[in-house]
C-alpha positions in Angstrom: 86.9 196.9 106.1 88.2 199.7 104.1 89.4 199.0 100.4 91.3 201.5 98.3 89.5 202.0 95.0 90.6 204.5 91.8 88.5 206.8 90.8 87.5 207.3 87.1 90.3 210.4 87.6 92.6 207.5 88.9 92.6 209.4 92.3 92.2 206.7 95.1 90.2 206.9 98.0 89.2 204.7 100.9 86.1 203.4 100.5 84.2 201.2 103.4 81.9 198.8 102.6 78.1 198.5 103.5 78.8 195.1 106.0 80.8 195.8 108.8 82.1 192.5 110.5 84.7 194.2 112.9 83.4 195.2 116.8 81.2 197.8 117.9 83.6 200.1 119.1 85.5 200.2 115.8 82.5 201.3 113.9 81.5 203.9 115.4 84.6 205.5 115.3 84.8 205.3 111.3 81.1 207.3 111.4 82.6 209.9 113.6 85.6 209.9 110.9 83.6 209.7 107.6 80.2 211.2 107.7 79.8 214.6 109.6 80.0 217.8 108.1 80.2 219.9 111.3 82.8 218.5 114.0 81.3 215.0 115.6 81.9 216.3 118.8 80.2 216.6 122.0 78.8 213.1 121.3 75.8 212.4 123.6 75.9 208.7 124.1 71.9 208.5 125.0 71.8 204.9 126.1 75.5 204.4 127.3 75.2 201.7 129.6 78.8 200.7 130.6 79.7 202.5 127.9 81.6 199.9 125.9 81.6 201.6 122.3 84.0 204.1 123.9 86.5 202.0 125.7 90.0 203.3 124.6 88.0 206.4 122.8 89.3 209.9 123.2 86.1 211.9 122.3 84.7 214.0 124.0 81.2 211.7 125.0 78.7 212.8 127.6 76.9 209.7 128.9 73.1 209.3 129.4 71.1 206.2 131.0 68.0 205.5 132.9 69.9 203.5 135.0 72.3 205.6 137.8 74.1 201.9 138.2 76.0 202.9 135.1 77.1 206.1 136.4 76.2 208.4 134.0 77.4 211.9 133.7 73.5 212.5 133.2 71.1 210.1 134.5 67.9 210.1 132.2 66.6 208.1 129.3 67.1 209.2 125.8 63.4 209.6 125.2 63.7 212.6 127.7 66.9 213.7 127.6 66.4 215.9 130.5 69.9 218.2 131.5 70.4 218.6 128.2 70.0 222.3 126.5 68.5 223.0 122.7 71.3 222.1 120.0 74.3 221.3 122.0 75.5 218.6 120.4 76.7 217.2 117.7 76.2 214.0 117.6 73.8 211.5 119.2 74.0 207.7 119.9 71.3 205.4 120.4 71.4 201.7 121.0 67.8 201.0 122.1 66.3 197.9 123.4 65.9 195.3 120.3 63.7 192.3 122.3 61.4 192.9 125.2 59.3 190.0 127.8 56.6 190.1 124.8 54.0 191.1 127.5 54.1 187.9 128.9 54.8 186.2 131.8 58.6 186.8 132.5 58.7 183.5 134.9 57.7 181.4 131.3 59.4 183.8 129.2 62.2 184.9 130.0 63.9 187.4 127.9 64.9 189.4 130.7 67.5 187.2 131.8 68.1 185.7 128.8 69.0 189.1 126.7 68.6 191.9 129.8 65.3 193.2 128.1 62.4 194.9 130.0 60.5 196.9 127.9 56.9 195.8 126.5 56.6 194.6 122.8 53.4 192.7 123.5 50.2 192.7 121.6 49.3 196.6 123.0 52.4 197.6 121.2 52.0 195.3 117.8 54.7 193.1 119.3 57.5 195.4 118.8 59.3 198.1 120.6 59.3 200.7 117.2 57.3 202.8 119.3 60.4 203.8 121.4 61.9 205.3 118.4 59.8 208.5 117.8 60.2 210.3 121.3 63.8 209.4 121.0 63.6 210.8 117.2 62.2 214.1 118.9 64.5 214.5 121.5 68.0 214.1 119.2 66.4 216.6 117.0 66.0 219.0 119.8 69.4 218.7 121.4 71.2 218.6 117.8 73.0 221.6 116.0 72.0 221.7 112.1 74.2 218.7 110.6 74.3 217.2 113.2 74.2 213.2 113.5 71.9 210.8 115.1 73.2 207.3 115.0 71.4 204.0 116.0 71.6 200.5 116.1 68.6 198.6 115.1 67.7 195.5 115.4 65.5 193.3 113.6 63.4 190.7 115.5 60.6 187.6 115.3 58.4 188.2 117.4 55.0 186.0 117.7 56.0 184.0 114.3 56.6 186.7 112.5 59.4 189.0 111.1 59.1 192.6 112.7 61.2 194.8 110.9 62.7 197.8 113.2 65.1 198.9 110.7 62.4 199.7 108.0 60.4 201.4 111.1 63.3 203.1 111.8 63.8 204.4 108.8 60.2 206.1 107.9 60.2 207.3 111.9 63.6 209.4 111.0 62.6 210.7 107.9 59.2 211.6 109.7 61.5 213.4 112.1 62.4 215.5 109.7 65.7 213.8 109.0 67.7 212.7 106.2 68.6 209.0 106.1 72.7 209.2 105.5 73.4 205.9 105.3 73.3 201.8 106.7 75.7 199.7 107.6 74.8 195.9 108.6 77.1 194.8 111.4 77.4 190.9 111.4 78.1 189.1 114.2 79.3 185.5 114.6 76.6 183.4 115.4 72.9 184.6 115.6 71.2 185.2 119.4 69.4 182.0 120.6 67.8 180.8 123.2 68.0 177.0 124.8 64.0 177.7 125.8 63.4 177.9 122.5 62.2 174.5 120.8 61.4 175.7 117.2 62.6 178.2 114.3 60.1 179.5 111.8 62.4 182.4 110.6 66.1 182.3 109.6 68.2 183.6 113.2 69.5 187.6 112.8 73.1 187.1 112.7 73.5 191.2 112.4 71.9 194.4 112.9 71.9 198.0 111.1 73.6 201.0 112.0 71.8 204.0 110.8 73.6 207.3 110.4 70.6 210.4 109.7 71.6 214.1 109.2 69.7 217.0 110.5 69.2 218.4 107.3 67.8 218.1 104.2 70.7 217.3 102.6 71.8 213.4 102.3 75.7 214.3 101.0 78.7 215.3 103.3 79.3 218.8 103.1 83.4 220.1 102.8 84.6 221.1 106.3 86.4 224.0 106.5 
């Protein structure tokens, strides 16, 4: 993904660009490489699950999940990241839940099985799952030294016929936060997430998601590191 441009000095540089179509784990590692100012690590991996984005990784990640199946060095969930101290880290990764059962019946719907999701997005919660995103906002600005990153995959969904946009929620949540909004990078992926329950399509299928990078700080730009 990464092109060698000249600057108007004729300098080159390696510039990435804003659509990422290689994996998961690949990503990441270029935003641990390009954006910090401070060292990227510790990395608290808040929703590591079997912790796939650091598969053949050598940084120095804590893991975090709800879930003590996953056998995580810290068993909680990221919107309570209890066990972990006041700015400790560095860096913080979040890959949340992006569908839920839609407060339905899981037995006629069932995104559970279909896409392992269990968290309400019914009509209580406007019929989506933004409202996850502030306590874990919170929490990563807590635990984080100044500079410090939280990154997050966000997903778009349809949800009751219509678009819900998470990354736009997101967004205004993190700046809310008190965080500055780095950077996005849309990750594609080969063919959109379906369903063979589903009979109908009234919105074009997400085929990628966005990867925010914030900044604990006021500052949007990279800083020199000494």
């Amino acid at each position: 993904m990464s092109l060698d441009m000249p600057t108007t000095r004729g300098v080159r540089y390696a510039q990435t660009s804003s659509v990422w179509e290689g994996s998961d784990g690949d990503l990441p590692e270029w935003m641990l490489r390009f954006h910090p100012s401070i060292p990227a690590e510790p990395i608290l991996d808040a929703t590591c699950n079997a912790g796939r984005f650091w598969r053949g990784s050598d940084r120095q990640v804590v893991s975090m999940d709800i879930d003590p199946k996953c056998a995580p060095m810290i068993v909680a969930g990221n919107r309570d990241m209890v066990g972990v101290g006041d700015e400790p880290i560095d860096t913080v990764v979040c890959d949340p839940p992006h569908a839920g059962p839609q407060g339905r019946d899981k037995s006629c719907k069932r995104f559970d099985v279909d896409f392992g999701a269990t968290m309400a997005c019914g009509a209580s919660e406007n019929w989506t799952l933004s409202h996850l995103y502030p306590p874990f906002l919170k929490e990563a600005k807590r635990v984080l030294k100044p500079e410090g990153l939280p990154l997050a995959k966000i997903t778009d969904m349809v949800n009751n016929r219509r678009s819900r946009w998470a990354h736009r929620d997101f967004m205004c949540m993190a700046e809310d936060a008190g965080f500055t909004v780095r950077d996005m990078i849309v990750k594609t992926r080969r063919e959109p997430v379906v369903s063979e329950r589903w009979r109908a399509a009234h919105h074009a299928r997400k085929r990628h998601c966005s990867w925010f990078i914030c900044r604990d700080s006021h500052r949007c730009e990279r800083l020199p590191r000494e």
